[in-house]
N, C-alpha and C positions, 0 to 999 in steps of 0.2 A: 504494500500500500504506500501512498505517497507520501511523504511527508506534512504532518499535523498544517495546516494554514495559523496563522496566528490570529485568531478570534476575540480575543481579550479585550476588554475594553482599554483604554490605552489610558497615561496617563492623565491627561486632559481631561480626559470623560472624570475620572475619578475625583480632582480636583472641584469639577465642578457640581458635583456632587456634594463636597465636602463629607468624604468618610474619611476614616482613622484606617492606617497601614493593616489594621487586622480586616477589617470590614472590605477591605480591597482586596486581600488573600480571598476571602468569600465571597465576595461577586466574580473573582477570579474564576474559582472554584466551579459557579453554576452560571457563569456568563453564554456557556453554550457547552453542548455535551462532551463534544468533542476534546473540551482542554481538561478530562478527567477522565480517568478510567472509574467505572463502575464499580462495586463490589456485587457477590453475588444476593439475591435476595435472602431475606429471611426467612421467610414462608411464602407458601403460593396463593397465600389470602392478598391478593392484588388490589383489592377493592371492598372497603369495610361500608357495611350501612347499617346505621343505629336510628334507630325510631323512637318516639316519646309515646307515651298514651293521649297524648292530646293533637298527634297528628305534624310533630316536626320529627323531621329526617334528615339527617348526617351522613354525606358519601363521602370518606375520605378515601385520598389514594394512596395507600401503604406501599409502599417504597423505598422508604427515608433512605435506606443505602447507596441508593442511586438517583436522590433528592427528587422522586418521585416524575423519574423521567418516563416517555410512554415508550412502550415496543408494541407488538402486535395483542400480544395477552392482554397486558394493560387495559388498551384501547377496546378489546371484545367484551374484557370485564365489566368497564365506561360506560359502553353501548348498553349492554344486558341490564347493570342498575337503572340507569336510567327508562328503559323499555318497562321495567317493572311498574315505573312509579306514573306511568303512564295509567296504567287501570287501575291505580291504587285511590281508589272513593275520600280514603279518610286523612290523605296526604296535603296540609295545606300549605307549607313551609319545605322547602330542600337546601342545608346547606352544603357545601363545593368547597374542602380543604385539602390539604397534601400533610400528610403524617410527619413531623421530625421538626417542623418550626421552616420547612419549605415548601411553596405549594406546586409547581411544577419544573424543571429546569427544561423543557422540551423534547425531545427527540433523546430516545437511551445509544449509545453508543457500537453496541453490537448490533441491534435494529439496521442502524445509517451503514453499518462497516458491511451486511450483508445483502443493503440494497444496493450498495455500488456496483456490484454485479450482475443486477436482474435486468430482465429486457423491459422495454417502455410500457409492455403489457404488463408483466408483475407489478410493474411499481404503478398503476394505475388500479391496479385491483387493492394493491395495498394501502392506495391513500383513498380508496374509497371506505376501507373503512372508518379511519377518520372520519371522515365526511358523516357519515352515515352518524358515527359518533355524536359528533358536535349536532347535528339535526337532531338525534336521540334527545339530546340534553335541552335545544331552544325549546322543544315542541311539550316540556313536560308542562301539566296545563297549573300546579302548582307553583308560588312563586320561587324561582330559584337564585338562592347569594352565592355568589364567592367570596370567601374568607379569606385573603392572600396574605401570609407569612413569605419574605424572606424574599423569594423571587416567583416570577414568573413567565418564562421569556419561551419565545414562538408559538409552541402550542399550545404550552400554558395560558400568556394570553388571551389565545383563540378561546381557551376553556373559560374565560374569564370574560370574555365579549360575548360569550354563546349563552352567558347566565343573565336574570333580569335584572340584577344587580350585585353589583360587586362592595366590598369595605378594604381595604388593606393596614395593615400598621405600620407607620411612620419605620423608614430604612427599607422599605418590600420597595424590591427591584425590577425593570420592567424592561423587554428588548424586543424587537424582531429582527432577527440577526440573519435571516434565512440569505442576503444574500448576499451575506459573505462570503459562504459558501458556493455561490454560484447558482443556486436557489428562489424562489418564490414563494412566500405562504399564502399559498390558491388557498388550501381548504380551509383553511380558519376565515380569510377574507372576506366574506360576505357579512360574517358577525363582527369584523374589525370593522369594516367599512361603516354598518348599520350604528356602531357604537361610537364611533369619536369623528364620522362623516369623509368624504371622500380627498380632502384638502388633507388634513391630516394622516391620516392612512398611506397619501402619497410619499409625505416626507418618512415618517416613523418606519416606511417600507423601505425607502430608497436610502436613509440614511445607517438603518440597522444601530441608529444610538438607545443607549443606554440611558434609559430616564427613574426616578423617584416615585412614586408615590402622591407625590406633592403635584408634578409634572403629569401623571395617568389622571389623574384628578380633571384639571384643566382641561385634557384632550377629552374627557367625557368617558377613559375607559373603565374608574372606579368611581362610584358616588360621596364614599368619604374616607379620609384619614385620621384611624385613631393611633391614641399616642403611643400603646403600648399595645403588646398580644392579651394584659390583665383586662384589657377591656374589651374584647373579644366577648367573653360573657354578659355582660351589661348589655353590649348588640346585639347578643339572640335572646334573651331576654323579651329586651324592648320588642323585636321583632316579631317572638311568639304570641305576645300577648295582644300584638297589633292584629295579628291573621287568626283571631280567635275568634275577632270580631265582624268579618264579613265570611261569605258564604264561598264555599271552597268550589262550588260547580260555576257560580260567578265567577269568578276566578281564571277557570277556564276558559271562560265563556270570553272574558274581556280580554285576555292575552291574544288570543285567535281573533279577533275584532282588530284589535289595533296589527298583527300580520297582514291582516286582510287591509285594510284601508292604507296604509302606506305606499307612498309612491302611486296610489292611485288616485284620475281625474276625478273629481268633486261634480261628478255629471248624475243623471236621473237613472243612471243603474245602479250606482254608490246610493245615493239616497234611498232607495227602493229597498235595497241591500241592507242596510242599518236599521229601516224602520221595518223589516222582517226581522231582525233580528231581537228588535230592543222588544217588539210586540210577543216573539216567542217566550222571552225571558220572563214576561210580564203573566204570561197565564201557567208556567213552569212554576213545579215544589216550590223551589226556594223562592220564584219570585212572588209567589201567592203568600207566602208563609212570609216573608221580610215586610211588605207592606203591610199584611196582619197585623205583627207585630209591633211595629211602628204604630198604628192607627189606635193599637188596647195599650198601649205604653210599658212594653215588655220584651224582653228579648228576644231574637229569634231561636228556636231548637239549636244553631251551629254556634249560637254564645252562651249558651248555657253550662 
């Protein structure tokens, strides 16, 4: 094989970052897969999901040895969690972490070392699963966060644009380095692009830098920055007891609404479109049963 390219964020980048010589060893570390070798995994529990009895769910991706980079297993395990939580009724909450205080480093090493040899057809069947992945994930009709510790750079990312919203903690590191490599990141791009808009996307693609937390913010690919990982609890917290309180088939309902009306003309199919829909919701369980409720001044059955 050829020799390593140098991938690393270079000094510059770091500087302007303002991290500490260790903190730079560690973006070192998970700035792209390539500038580390893997260890092997712990277990072949690739993908943990923890559920509450009140209907929040935790998919973390167990990894940490290999700071929860994807390969083919990974990505099918991804796919499958999330397939699951697709028919799952009493799912109102999904959050999106990476086991070890990292949330994704992108692409696992032995993955890339054995796609350099496949023909354009393998490697097109291989990144549909991706594909298919990150679709798994926008399409789940409960609200889905990522949690981001640490880093998350190309596919991570993408896993973090594919969610409905993202949090990260202050120092969580962000890249799309794909082509440095020689690379493109097609398959995450449609949820990159939808998440921080096509102006942005262009640079953060073409330039492959290295941005903060602070910087993902702004570009619109996380919602907020908290100060530390201790407040990670406080966030799902706050968050569970927010999705306690509206109706989880709504939910559904409204995710798939707002797919559907984007980028689309504001003409008499669209309108036609919406007032079938908001008219169906209106004679529907929950919708019969929220108004109910509202009108005798008492909760609905899903906040109780």
């Amino acid at each position: 094989m050829a020799q390593k390219p140098d991938v690393t964020p270079t000094d510059a980048d770091l500087d302007a970052l303002d991290v500490t010589d260790a903190e730079a060893a560690e973006i070192n570390a998970i700035a792209h897969p390539l500038v580390a070798d893997p260890a092997p995994d712990a277990n072949d529990d690739l993908v943990q999901i923890r559920s509450t009895a009140d209907g929040v769910v935790f998919v973390t991706i167990n990894r940490p040895q290999k700071k929860n980079a994807f390969d083919a297993a990974t990505i099918a395990a991804l796919r499958e969690a999330f397939e699951t939580l697709h028919g799952a009724d009493h799912v109102r909450l999904v959050f999106l972490r990476g086991a070890g205080g990292t949330f994704c480093a992108g692409a696992d090493l032995e993955w890339m070392r054995d796609a350099v040899d496949w023909s354009e057809s393998d490697n097109r069947d291989d990144a549909m699963g991706l594909a298919k992945m990150l679709k798994a994930l926008h399409d789940v009709p409960a609200l889905t966060v990522a949690l981001v510790e640490g880093a998350a750079m190309g596919g991570g990312a993408g896993l973090v644009a594919a969610c409905d919203m993202a949090v990260a903690v202050k120092g969580a590191k962000f890249a799309f380095s794909e082509v440095r490599l020689g690379l493109i990141p097609a398959t995450i791009a449609p949820y990159v692009v939808e998440a921080v808009g096509p102006r942005a996307a262009r640079r953060l693609f073409a330039t492959a830098e290295l941005f903060d937390a602070d910087a993902a913010r702004d570009f619109g690919l996380i919602d907020r920055v908290l100060p530390s990982a201790d407040a990670l609890d406080d966030l799902i917290a706050e968050l569970s007891t927010a999705m306690r309180a509206v109706a989880p088939g709504a939910v559904g309902d409204a995710k798939r609404l707002v797919h559907h009306v984007a980028g689309h003309k504001l003409d008499s199919g669209l309108m036609d479109d919406t007032a079938r829909r908001i008219a169906r919701a209106r004679v529907s369980d929950e919708g019969q049963e929220g108004v109910r409720a509202f009108l005798d001044k008492r909760k609905p059955r899903w906040a109780e």
